[in-house]
N, C-alpha and C positions, 0 to 999 in steps of 0.2 A: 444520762448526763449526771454528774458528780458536783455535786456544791462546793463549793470550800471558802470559808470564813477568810475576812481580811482583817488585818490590826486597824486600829485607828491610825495607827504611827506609819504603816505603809500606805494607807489611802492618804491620810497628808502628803509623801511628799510626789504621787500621781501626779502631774499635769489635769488640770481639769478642764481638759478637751475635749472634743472627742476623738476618737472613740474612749467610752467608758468606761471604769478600771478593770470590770472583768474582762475586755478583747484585749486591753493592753498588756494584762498581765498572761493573757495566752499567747499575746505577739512575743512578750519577752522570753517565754519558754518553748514555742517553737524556736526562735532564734539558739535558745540559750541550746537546744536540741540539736540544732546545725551545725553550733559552733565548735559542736564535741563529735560532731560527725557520729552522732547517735541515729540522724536520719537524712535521706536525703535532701539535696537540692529539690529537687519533684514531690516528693514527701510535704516538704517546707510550705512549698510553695500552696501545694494543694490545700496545707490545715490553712492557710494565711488568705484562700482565694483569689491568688495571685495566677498568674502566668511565670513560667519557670524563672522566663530573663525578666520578667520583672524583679521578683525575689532575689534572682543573684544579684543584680543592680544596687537594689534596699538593700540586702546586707552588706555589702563592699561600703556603699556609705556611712554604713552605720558599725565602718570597722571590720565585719566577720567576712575575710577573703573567699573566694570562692576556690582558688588552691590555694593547697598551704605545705612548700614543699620543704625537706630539713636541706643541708647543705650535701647532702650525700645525693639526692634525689636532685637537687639543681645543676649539679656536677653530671650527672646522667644523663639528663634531661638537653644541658651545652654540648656533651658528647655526640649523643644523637643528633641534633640540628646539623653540629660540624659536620659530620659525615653526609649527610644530605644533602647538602649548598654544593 
């Protein structure tokens, strides 16, 4: 395990909830991890103690889609359904 100091000016503006600033600042770097597709959904999930669909659920709320597709891959993606129907 790896310590890491916090500012006073980042623990200010924490929520002082719980959980306490050290889970919340590893919640926001797993997410921040997911949202750069550095790891998985299942990955995520796992550092968070989650169940996969829970984690995809929590991040969709909290903004970080679980696809994310550009306008080339949505065009594909319509392509393919059409043919299928």
């Amino acid at each position: 395990m790896t310590t890491m100091l916090l500012d006073d000016d980042l623990l200010a503006v924490l929520p002082a909830v719980h959980p306490g600033p050290a889970e919340q600042v590893r919640e926001l770097a797993v997410l921040e991890l997911y949202r750069r597709r550095t790891i998985t959904s299942g990955k995520a999930a796992e550092l968070l103690k989650m169940e996969r669909s829970e984690f995809i659920r929590y991040a969709g709320r909290l903004g970080v889609p679980y696809i994310e597709l550009d306008e080339v891959e949505v065009e594909r993606e319509l392509t393919v359904a059409r043919v299928l129907r």
